[in-house]
Gaussian input, Z-matrix of N, CA and C with variables (Angstrom, degrees):
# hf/3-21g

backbone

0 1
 N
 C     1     B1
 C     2     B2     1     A1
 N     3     B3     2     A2     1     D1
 C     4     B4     3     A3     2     D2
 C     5     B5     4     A4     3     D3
 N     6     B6     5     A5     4     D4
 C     7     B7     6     A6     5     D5
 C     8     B8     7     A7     6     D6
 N     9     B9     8     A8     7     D7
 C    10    B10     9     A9     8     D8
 C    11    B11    10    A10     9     D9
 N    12    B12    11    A11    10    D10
 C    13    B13    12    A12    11    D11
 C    14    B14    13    A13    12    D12
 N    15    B15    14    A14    13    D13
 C    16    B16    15    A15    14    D14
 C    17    B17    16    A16    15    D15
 N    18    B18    17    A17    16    D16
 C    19    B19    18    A18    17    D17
 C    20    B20    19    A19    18    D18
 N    21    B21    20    A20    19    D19
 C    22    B22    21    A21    20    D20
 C    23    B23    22    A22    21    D21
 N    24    B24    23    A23    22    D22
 C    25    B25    24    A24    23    D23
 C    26    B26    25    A25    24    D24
 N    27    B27    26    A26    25    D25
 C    28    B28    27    A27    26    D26
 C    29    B29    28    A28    27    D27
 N    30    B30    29    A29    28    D28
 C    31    B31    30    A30    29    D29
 C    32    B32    31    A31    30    D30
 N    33    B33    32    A32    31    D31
 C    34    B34    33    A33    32    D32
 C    35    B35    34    A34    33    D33
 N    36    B36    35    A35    34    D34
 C    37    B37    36    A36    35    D35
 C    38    B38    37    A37    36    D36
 N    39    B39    38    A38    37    D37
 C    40    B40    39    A39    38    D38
 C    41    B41    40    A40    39    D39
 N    42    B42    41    A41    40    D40
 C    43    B43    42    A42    41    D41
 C    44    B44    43    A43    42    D42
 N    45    B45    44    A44    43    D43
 C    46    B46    45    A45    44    D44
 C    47    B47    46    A46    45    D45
 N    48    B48    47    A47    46    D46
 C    49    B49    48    A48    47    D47
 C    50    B50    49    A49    48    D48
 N    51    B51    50    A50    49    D49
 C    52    B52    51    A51    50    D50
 C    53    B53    52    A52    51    D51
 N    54    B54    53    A53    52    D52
 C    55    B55    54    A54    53    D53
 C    56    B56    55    A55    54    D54
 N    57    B57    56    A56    55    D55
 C    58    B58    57    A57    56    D56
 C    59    B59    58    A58    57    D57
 N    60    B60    59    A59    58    D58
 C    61    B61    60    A60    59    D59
 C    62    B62    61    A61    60    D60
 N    63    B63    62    A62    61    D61
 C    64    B64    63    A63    62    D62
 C    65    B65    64    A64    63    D63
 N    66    B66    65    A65    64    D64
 C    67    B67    66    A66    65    D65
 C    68    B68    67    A67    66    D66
 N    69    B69    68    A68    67    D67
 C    70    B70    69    A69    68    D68
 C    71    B71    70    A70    69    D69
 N    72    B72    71    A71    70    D70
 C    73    B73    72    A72    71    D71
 C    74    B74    73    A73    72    D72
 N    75    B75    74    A74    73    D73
 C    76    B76    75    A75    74    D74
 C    77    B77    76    A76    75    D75
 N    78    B78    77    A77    76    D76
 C    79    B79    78    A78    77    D77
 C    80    B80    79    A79    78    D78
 N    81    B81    80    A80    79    D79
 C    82    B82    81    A81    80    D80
 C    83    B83    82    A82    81    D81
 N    84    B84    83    A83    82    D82
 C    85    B85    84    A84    83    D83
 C    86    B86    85    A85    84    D84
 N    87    B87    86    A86    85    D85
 C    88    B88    87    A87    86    D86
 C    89    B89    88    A88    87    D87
 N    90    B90    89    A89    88    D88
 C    91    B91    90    A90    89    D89
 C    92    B92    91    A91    90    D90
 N    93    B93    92    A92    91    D91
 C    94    B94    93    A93    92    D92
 C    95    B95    94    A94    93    D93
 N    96    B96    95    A95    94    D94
 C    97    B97    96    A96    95    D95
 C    98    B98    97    A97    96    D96
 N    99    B99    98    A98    97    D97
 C   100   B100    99    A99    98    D98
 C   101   B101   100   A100    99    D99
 N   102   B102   101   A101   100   D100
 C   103   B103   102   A102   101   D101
 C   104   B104   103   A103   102   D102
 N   105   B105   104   A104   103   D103
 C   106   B106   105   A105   104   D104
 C   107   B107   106   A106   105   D105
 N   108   B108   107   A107   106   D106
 C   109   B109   108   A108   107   D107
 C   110   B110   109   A109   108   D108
 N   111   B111   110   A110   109   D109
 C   112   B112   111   A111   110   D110
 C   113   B113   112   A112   111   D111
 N   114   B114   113   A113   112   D112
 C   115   B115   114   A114   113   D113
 C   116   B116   115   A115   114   D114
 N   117   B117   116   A116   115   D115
 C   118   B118   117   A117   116   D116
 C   119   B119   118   A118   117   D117
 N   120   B120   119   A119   118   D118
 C   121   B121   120   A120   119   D119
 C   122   B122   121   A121   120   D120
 N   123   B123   122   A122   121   D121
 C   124   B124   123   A123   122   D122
 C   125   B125   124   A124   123   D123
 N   126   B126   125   A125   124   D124
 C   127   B127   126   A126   125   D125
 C   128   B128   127   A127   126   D126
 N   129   B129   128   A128   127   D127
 C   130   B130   129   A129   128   D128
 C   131   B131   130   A130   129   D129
 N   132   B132   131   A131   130   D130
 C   133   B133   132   A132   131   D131
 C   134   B134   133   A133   132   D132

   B1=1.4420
   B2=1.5274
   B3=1.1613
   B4=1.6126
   B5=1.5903
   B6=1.6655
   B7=1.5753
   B8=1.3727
   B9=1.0127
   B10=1.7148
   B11=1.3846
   B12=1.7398
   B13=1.2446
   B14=1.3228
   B15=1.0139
   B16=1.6644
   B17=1.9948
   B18=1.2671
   B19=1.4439
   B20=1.2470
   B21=1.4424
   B22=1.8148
   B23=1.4604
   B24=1.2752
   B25=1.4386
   B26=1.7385
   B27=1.6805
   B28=1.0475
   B29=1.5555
   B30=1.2157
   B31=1.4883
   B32=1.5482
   B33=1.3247
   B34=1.9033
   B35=1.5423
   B36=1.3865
   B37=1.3505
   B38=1.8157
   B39=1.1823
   B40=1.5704
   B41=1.7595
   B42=1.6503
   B43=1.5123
   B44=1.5535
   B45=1.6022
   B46=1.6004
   B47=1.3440
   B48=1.1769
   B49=1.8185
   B50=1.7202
   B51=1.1275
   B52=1.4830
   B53=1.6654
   B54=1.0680
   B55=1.2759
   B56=1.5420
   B57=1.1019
   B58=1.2207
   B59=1.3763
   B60=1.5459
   B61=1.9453
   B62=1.3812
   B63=1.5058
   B64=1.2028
   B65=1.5333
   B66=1.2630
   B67=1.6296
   B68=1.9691
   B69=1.1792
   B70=1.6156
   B71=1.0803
   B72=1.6789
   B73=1.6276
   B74=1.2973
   B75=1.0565
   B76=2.2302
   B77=1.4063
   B78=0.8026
   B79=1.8198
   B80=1.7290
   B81=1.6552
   B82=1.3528
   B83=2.0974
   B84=1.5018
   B85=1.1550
   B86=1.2825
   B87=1.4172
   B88=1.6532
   B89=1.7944
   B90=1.7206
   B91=1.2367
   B92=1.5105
   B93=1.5577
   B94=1.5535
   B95=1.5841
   B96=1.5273
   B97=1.3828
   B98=1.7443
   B99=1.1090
   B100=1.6924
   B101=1.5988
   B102=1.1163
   B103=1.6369
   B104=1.5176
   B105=1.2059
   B106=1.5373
   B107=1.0817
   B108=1.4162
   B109=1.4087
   B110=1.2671
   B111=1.3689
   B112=1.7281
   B113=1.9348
   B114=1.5020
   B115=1.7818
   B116=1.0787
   B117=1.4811
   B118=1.7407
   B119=1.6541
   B120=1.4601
   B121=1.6476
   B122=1.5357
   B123=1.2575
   B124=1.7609
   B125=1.5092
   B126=1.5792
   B127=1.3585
   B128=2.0420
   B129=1.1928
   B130=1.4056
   B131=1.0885
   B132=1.7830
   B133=1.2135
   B134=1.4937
   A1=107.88
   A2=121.40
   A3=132.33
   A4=92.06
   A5=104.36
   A6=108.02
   A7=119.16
   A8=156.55
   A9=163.29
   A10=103.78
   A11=100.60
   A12=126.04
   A13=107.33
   A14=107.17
   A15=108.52
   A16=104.30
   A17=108.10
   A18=95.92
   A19=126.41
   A20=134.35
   A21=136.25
   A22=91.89
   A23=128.48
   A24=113.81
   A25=117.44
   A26=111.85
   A27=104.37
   A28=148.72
   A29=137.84
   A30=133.66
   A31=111.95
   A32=112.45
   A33=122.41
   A34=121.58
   A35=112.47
   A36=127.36
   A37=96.66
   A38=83.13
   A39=106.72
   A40=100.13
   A41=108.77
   A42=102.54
   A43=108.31
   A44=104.36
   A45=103.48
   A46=140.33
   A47=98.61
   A48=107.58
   A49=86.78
   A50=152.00
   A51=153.75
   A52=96.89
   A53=148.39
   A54=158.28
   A55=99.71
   A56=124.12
   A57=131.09
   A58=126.73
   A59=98.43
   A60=108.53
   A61=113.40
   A62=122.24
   A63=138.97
   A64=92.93
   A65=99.47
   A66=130.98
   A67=95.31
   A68=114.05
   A69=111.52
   A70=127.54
   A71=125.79
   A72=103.16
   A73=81.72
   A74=132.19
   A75=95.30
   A76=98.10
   A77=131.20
   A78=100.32
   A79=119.22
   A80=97.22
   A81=90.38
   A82=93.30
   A83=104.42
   A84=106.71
   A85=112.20
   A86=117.93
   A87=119.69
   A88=101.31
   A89=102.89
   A90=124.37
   A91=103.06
   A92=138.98
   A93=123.19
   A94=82.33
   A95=109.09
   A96=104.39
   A97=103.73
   A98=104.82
   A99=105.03
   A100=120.89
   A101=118.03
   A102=118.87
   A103=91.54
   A104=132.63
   A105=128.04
   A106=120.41
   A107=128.74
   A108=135.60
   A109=101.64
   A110=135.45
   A111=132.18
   A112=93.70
   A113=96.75
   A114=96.70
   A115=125.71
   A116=127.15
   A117=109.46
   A118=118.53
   A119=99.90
   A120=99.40
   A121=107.20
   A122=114.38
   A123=104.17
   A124=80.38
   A125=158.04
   A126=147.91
   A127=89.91
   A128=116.36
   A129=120.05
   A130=147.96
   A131=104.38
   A132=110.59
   A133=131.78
   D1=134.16
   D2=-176.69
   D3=-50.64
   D4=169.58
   D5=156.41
   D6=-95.47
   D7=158.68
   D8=147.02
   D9=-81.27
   D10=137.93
   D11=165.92
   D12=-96.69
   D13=148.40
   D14=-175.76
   D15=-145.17
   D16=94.98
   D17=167.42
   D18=-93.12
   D19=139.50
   D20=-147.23
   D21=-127.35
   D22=100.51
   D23=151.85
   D24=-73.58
   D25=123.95
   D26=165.26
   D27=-105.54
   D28=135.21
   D29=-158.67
   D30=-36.03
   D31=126.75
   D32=166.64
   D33=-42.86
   D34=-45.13
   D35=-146.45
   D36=-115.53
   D37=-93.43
   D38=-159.44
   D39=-90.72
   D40=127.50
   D41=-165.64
   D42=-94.74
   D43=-4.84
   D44=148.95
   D45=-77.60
   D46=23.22
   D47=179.93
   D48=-103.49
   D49=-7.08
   D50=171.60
   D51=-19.39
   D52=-143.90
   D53=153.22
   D54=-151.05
   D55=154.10
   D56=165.80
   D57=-46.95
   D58=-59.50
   D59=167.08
   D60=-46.10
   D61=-44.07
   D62=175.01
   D63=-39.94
   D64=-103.11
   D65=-165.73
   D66=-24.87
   D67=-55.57
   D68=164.75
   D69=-56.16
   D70=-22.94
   D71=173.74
   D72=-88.90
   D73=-31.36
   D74=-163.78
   D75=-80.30
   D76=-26.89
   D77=-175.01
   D78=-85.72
   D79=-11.01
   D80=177.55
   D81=-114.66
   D82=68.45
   D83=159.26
   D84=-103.26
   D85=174.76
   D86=176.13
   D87=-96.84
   D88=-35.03
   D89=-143.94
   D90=-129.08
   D91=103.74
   D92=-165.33
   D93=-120.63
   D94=131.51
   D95=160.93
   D96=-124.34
   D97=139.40
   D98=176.19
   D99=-130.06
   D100=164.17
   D101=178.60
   D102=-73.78
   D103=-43.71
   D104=-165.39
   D105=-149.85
   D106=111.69
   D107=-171.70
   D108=-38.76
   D109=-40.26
   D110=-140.75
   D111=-72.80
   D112=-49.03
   D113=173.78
   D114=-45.05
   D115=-54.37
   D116=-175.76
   D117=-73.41
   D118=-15.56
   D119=-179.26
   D120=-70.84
   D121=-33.17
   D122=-158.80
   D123=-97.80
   D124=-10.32
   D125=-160.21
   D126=-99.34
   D127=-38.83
   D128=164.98
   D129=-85.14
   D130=-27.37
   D131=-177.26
   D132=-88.71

């Protein structure tokens, strides 16, 4: 099966503006690459 690219823009402000679709491709990635660790921890954690 090919791989998928998936690009996620994530919210500026408020990390409840995420979208749902959002919030589902990153956690069901294989592969998370980010400009800065500090973002996906506080958008997930």
């Amino acid at each position: 099966m090919p791989g998928v690219l998936m690009i996620v823009g994530t919210p500026l402000g408020n990390r409840e503006d995420l979208s749902p679709r959002a919030r589902a491709a990153i956690v069901g990635a294989d592969l998370l690459l980010c400009e800065d660790t500090r973002s996906p921890n506080r958008l997930l954690g």
